[in-house]
C-alpha positions as CSV (number, residue, x, y, z in Angstrom):
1,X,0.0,0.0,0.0
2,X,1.1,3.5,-0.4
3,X,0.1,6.5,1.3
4,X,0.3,10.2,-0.2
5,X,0.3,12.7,1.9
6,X,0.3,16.9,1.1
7,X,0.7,19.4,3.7
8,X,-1.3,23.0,3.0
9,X,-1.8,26.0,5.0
10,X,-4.5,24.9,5.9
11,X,-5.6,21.1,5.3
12,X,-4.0,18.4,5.6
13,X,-4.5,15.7,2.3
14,X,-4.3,11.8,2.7
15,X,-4.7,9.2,0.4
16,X,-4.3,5.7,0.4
17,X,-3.9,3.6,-2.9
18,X,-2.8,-0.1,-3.8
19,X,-1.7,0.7,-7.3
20,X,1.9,2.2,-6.8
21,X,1.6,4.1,-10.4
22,X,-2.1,5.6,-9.1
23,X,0.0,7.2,-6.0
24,X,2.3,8.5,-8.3
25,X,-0.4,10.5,-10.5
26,X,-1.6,11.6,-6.9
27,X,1.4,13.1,-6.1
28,X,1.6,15.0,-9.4
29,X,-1.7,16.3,-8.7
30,X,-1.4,17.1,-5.3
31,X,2.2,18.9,-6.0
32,X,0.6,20.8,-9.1
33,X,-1.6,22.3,-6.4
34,X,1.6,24.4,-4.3
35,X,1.5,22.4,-1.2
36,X,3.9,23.2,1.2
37,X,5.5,19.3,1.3
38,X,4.2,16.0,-0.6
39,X,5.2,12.5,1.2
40,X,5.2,9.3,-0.5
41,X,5.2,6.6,1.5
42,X,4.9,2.9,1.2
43,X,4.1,0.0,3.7
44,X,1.7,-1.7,5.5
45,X,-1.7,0.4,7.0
46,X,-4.8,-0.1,8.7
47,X,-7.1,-3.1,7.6
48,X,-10.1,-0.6,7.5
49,X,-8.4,1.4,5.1
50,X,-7.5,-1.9,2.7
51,X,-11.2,-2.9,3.5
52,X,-12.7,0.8,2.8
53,X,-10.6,1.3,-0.6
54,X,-11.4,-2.4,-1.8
55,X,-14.8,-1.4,-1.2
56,X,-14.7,1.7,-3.3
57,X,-12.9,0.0,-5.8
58,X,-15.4,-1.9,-6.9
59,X,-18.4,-0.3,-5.4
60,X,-18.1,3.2,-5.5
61,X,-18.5,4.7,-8.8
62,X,-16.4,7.8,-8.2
63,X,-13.4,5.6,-7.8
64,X,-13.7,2.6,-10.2
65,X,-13.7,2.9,-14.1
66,X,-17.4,4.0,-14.4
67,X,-16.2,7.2,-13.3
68,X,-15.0,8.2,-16.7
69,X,-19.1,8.2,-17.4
70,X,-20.4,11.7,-17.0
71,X,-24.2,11.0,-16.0
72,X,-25.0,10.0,-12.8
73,X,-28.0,8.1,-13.9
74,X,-26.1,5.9,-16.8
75,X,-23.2,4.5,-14.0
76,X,-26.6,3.9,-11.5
77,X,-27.9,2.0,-14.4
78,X,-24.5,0.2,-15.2
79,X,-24.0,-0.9,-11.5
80,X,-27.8,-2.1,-11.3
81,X,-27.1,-4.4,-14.3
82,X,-23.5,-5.6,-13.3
83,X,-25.8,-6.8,-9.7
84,X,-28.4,-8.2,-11.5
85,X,-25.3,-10.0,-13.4
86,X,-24.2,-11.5,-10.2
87,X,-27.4,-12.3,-8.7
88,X,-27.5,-14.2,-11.5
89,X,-24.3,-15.8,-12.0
90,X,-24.6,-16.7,-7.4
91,X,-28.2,-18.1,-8.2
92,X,-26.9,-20.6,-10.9
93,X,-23.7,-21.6,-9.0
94,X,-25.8,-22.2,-5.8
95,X,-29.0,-23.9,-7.5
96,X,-31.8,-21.2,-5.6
97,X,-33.4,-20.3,-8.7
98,X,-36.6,-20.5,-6.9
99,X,-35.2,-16.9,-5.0
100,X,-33.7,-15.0,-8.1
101,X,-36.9,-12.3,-8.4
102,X,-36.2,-11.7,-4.7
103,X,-32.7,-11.1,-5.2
104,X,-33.0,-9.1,-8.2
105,X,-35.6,-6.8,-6.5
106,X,-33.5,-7.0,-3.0
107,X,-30.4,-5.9,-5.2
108,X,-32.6,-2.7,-6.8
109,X,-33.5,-1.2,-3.8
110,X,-29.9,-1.4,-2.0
111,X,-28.3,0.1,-4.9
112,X,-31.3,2.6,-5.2
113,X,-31.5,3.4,-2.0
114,X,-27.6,4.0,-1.9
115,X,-27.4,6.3,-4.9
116,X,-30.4,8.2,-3.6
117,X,-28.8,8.5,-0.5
118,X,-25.0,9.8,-1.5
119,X,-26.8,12.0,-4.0
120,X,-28.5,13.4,-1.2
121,X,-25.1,14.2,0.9
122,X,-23.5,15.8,-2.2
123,X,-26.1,17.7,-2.8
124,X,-26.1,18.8,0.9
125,X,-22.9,19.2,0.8
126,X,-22.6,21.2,-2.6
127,X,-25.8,23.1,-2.5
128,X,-27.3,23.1,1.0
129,X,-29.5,25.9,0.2
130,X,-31.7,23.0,-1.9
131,X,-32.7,21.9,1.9
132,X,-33.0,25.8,3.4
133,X,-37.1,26.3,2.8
134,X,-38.4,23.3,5.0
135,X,-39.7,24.5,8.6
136,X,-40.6,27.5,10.1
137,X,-40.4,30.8,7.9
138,X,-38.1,33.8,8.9
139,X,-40.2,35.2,11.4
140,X,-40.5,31.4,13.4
141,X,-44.2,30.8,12.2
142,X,-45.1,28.2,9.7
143,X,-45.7,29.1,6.1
């Protein structure tokens, strides 16, 4: 594992990778950006953090390959199929066909309810005024 680390006034940047040439084209990035010192570092680190980034690897469509695809809705789309795939592909191998419309709905609403869900937290976290008009007016009284 490698660990990248970039020291700004006023943040501190950390970043853990597996691939030693995607720490690399961190460290460019980070250094393009005038910190005031870049670390690279390599050895062994937490187990959450290899659990959390194999997670994201594969899960998280920021980080894998899917996030070369600009519409949000097109990589939802593309990680409901590539479940439904391995619904699929786990029902054959363990004979259950007789659960494989449970599974492929079960599989729908996790991933649905997870996009919904981060979609909600960047858009609170990008435009929190979106959230500002529920509740009590300005004067304290409801509308």
């Amino acid at each position: 594992m490698y660990k990248v680390t970039g020291y700004f006034k006023n943040e501190k940047v950390v970043q853990y990778f597996i691939d030693k040439y995607d720490a690399i084209d961190f460290r460019d990035i980070v250094d393009a950006n005038y910190p005031l010192h870049v670390t690279f570092e390599k050895g062994v680190y937490p187990m959450k953090t290899f659990i959390i980034s194999s997670w994201n690897s594969v899960m998280n469509s920021s980080y894998n390959p899917l996030r070369n695809i600009p519409h949000t809705g097109t990589r939802h789309m593309i990680m409901q199929v590539l479940a439904w795939m391995w619904v699929l592909v786990f029902t054959i191998s363990t004979g259950t066909w007789a659960y494989i419309g449970y599974n492929f709905v079960a599989h729908s609403l996790l991933l649905g309810a997870i996009v919904i869900t981060v979609c909600t937290f960047e858009a609170a976290k990008r435009k929190p005024q979106y959230f500002g008009g529920f509740g009590r007016a300005q004067g304290g009284e409801h509308e």
